[in-house]
FINU-567760 format. One record per residue: residue number from 0; x, y, z of N, C-alpha, C, O in turn; residue in one letter. Coordinates in nm, 4 decimals, always signed. Atoms other than C-alpha are relative to their C-alpha. Example, Ala and Ser with C-alpha at 12.3 -4.5 7.8 and 13.67 -1.06 7.14 Angstrom:
<recs>
  seq      n.c1      n.c2      n.c3     ca.c1     ca.c2     ca.c3      c.c1      c.c2      c.c3      o.c1      o.c2      o.c3  type
    0   +0.0890   -0.1190   +0.0000   +1.2300   -0.4500   +0.7800   +0.0900   +0.1200   +0.0000   +0.1936   +0.1181   +0.0665     A
    1   -0.0820   -0.1190   -0.0060   +1.3670   -0.1060   +0.7140   -0.0770   +0.1090   +0.0730   -0.0261   +0.2198   +0.0899     S
</recs>
This chain:
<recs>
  seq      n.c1      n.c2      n.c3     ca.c1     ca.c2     ca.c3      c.c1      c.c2      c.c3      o.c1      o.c2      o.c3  type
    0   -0.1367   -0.0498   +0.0078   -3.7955   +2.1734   -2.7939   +0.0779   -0.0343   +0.1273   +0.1959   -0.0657   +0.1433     X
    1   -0.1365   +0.0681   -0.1787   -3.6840   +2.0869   -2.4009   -0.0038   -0.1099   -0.0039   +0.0911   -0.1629   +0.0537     X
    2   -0.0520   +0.1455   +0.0058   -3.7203   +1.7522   -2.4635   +0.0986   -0.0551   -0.1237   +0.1490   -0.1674   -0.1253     X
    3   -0.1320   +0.0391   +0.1055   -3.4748   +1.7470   -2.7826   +0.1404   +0.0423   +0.1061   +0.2393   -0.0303   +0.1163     X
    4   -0.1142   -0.0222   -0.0583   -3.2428   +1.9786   -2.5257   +0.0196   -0.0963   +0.0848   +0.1364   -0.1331   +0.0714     X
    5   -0.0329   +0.0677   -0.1108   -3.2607   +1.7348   -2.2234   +0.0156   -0.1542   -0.0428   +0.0841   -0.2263   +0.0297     X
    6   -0.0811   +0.1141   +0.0485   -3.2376   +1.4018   -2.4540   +0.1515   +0.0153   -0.0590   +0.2489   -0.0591   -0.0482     X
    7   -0.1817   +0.0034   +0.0078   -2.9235   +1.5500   -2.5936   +0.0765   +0.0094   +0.1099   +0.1656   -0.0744   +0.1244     X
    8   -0.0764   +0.0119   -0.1556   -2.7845   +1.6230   -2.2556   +0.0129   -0.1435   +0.0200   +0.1218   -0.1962   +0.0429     X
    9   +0.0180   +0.1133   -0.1127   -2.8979   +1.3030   -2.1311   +0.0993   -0.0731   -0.0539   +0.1684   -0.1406   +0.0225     X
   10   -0.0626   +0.1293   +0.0675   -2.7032   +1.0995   -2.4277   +0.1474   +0.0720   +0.0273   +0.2308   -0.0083   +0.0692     X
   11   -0.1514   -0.0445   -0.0256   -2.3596   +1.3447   -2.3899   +0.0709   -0.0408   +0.1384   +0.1932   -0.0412   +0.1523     X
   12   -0.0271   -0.0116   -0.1013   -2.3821   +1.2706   -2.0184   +0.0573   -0.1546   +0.0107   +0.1752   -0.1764   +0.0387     X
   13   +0.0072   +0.1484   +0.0227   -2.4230   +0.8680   -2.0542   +0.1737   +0.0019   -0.0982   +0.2822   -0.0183   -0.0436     X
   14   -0.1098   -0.0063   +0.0742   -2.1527   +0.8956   -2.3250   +0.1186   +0.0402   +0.0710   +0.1757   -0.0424   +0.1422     X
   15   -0.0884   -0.0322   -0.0523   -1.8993   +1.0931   -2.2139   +0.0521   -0.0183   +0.1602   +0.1632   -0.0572   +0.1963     X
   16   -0.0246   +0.0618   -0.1397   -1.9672   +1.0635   -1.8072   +0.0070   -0.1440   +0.0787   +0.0437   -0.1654   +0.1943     X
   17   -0.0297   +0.1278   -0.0667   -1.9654   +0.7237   -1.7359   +0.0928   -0.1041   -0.0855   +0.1117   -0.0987   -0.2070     X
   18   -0.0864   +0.0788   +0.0690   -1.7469   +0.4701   -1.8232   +0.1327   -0.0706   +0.0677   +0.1582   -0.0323   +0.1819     X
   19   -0.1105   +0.0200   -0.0581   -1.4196   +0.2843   -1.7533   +0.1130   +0.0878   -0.0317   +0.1434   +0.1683   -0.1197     X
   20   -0.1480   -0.1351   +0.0185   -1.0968   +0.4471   -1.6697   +0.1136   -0.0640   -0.1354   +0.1359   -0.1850   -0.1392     X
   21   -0.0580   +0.0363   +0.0913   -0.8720   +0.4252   -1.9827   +0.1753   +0.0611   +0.0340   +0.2140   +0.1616   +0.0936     X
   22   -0.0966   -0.0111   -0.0154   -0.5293   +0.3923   -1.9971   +0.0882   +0.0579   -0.1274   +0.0375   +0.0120   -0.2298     X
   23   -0.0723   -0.0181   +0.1075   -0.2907   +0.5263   -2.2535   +0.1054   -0.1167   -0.0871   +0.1941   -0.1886   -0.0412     X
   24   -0.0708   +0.1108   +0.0489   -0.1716   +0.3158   -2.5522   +0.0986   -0.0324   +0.0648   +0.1414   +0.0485   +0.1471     X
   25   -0.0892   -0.0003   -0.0415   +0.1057   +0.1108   -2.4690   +0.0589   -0.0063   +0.1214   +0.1760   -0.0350   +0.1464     X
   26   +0.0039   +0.0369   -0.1527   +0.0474   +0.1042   -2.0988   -0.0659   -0.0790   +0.0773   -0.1880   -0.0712   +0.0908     X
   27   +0.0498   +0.1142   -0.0771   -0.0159   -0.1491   -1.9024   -0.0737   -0.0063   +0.1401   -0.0186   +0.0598   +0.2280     X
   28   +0.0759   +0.0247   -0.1651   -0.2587   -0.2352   -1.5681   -0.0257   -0.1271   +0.0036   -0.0988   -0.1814   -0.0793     X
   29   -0.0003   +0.1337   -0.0361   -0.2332   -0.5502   -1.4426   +0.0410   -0.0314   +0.1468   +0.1127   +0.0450   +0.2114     X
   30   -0.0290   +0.0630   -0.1211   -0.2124   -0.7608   -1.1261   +0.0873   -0.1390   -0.0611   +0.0453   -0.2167   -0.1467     X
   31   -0.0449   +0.1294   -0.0239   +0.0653   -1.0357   -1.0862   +0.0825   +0.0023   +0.0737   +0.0851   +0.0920   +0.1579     X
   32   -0.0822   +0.0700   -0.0458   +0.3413   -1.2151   -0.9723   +0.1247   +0.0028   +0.0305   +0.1694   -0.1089   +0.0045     X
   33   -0.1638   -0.0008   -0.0176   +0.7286   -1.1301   -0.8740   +0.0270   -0.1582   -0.0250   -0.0398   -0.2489   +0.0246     X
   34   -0.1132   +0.1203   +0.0492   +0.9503   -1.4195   -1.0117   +0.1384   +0.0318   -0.0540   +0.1734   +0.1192   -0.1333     X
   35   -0.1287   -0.0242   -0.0011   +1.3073   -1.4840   -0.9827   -0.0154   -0.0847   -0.0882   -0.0879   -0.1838   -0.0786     X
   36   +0.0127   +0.1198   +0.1047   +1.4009   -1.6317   -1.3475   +0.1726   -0.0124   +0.0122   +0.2551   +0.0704   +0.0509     X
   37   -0.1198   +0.0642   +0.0046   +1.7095   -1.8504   -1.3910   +0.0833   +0.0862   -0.0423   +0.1764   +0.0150   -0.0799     X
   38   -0.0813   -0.0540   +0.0337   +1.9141   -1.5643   -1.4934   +0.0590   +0.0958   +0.1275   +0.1505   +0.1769   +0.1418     X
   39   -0.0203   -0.1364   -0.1029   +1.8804   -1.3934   -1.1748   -0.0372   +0.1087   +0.0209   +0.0078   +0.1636   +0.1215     X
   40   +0.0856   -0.0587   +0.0294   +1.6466   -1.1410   -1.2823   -0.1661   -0.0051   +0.0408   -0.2476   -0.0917   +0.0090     X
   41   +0.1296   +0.0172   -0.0517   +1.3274   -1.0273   -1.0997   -0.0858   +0.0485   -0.1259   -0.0410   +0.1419   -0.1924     X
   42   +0.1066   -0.0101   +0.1017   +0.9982   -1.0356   -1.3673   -0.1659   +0.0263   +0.0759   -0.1941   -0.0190   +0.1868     X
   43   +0.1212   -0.0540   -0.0138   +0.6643   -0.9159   -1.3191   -0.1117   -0.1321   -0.0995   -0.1263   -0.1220   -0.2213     X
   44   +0.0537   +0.1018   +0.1054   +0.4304   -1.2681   -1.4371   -0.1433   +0.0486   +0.0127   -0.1742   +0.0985   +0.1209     X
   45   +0.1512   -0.0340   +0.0038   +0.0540   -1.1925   -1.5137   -0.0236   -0.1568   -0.0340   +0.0527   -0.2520   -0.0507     X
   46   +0.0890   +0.1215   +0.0998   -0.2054   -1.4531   -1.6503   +0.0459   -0.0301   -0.0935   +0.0756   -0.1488   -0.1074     X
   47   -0.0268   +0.0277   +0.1271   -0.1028   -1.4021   -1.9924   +0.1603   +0.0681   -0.0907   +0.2007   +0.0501   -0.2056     X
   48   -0.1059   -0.0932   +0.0385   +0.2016   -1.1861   -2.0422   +0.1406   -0.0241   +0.1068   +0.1147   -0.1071   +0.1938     X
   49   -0.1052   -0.0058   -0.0654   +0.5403   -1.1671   -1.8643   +0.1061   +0.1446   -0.0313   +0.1442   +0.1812   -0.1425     X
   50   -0.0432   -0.1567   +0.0168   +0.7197   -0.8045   -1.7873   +0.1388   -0.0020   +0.0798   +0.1504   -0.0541   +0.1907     X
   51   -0.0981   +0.0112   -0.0658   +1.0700   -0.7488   -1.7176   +0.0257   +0.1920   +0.0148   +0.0506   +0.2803   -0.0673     X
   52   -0.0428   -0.2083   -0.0266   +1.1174   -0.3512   -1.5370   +0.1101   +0.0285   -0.0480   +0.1985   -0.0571   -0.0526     X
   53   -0.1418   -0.0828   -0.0121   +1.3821   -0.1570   -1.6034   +0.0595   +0.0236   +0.1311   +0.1707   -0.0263   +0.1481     X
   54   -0.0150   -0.0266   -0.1461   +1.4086   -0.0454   -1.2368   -0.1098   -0.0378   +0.0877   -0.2239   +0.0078   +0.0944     X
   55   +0.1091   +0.0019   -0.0943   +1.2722   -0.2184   -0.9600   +0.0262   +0.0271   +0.1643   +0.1401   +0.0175   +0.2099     X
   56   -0.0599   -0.0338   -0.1821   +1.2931   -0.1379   -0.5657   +0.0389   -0.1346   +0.0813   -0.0120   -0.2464   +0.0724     X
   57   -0.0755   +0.1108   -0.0648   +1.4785   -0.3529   -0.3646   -0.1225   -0.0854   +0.1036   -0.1115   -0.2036   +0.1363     X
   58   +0.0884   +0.0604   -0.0767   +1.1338   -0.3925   -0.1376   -0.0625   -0.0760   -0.1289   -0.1172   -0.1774   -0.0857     X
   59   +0.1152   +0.0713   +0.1372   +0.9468   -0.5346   -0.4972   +0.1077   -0.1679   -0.0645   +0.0655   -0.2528   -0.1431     X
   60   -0.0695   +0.1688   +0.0739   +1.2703   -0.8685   -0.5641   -0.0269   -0.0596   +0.1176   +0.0363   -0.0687   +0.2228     X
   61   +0.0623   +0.1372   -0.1575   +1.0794   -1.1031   -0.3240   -0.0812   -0.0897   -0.1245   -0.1809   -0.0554   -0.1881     X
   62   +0.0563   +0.1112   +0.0641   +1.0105   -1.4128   -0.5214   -0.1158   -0.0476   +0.0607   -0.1115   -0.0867   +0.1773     X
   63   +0.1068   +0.0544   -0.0336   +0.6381   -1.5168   -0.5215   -0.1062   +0.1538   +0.0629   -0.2149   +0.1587   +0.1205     X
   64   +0.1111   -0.1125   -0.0867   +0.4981   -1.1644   -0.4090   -0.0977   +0.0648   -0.0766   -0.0919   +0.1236   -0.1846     X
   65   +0.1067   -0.0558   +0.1061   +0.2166   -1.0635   -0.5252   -0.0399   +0.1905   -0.0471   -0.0882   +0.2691   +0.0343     X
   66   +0.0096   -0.1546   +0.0566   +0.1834   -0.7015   -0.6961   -0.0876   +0.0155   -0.0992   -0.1358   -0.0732   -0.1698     X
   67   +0.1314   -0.0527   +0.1035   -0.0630   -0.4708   -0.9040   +0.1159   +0.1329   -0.0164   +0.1873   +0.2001   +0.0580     X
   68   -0.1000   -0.0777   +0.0364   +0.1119   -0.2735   -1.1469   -0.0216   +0.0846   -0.0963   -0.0826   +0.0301   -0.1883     X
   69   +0.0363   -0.0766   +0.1193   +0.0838   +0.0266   -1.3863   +0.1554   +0.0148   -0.1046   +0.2600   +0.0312   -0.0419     X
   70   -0.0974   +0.0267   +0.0224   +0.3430   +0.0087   -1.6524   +0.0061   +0.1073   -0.1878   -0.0771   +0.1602   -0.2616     X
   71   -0.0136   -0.0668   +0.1578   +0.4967   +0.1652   -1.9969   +0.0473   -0.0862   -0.0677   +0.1361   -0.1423   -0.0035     X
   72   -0.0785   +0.0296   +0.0616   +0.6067   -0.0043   -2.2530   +0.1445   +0.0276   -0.0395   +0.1706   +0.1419   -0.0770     X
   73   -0.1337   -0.0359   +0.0773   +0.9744   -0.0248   -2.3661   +0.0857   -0.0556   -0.0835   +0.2065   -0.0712   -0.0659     X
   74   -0.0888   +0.0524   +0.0833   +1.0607   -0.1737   -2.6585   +0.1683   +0.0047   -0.0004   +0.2140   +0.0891   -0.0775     X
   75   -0.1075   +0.0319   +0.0205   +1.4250   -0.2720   -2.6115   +0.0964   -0.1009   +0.0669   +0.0649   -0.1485   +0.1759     X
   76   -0.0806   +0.1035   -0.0841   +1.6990   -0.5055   -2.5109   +0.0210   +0.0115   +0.1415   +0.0349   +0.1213   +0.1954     X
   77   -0.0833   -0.0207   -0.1191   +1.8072   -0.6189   -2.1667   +0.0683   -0.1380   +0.0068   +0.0753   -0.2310   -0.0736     X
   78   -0.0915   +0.0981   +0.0326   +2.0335   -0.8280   -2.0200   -0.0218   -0.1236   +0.0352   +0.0476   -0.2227   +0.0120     X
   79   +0.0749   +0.1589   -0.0512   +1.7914   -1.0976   -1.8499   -0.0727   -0.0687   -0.1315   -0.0880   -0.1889   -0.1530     X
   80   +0.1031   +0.0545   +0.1419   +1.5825   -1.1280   -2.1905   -0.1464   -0.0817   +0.0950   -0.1978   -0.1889   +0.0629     X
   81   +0.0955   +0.0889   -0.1118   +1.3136   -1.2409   -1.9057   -0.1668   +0.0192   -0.0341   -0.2670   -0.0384   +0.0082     X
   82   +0.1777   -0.0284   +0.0371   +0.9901   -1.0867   -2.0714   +0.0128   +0.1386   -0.0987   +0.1144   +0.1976   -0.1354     X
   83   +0.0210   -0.1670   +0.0509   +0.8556   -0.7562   -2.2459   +0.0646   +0.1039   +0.0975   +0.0493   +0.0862   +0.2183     X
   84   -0.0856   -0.0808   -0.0692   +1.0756   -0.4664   -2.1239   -0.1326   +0.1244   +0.0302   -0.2132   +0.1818   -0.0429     X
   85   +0.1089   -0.1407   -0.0006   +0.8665   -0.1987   -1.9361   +0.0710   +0.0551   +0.1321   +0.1495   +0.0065   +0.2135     X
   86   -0.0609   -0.0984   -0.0959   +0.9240   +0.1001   -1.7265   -0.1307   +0.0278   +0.0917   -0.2347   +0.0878   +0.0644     X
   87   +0.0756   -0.0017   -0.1146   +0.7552   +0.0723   -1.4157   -0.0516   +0.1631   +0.0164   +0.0328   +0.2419   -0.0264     X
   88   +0.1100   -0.0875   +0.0078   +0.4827   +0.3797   -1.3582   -0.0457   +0.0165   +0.1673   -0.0416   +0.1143   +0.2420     X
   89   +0.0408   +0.0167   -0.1227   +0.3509   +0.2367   -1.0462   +0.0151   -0.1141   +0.0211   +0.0426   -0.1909   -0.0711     X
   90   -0.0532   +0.1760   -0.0577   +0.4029   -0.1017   -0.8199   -0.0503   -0.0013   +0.1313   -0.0058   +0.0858   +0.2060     X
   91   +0.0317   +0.0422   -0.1700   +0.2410   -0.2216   -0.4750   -0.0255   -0.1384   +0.0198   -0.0416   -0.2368   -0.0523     X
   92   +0.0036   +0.1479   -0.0498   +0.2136   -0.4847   -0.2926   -0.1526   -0.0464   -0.0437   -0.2066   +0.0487   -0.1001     X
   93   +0.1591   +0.0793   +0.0166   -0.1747   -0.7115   -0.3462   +0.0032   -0.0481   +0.1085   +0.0959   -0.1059   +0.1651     X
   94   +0.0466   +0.1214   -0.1445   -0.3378   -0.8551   -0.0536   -0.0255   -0.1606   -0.1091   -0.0575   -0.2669   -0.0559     X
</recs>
């Protein structure tokens, strides 16, 4: 009988305690790229995706800088049309 209790422990612990950190649908974690696009509009470029903020800080429009970023989705228009629209969460600089 203590070894049925302490294999169930063991598998709830494995299960539930370890693991990667998860993000909520719809939100983004990624590392990339500040780029100024021909409209005049600063973008957020990854590997595979391209993100245009809603609001960004005047220290984050430096063309070529590198940033790691947590992000929301926001389905809707803007006026650069420069990528997927998202509402910045979090933003720093990358070594």
């Amino acid at each position: 009988m203590r070894l049925v209790k302490y294999a169930t422990l063991m598998m709830l612990f494995l299960q539930f305690g370890c693991g990667e950190p998860t993000t909520t649908p719809g939100t983004i974690r990624a590392d990339g790229t500040m780029e100024l696009s021909v409209e005049g509009c600063f973008r957020i470029v990854t590997s595979d995706r391209i993100f245009q903020p809603l609001a960004l800080a005047a220290e984050f429009q430096v063309d070529g800088l590198p940033v790691r970023f947590e992000a929301k989705l926001k389905p809707t228009f803007n006026t650069c049309m420069a990528g997927e629209t998202v509402e910045l969460l979090h933003i720093e600089r990358r070594n």
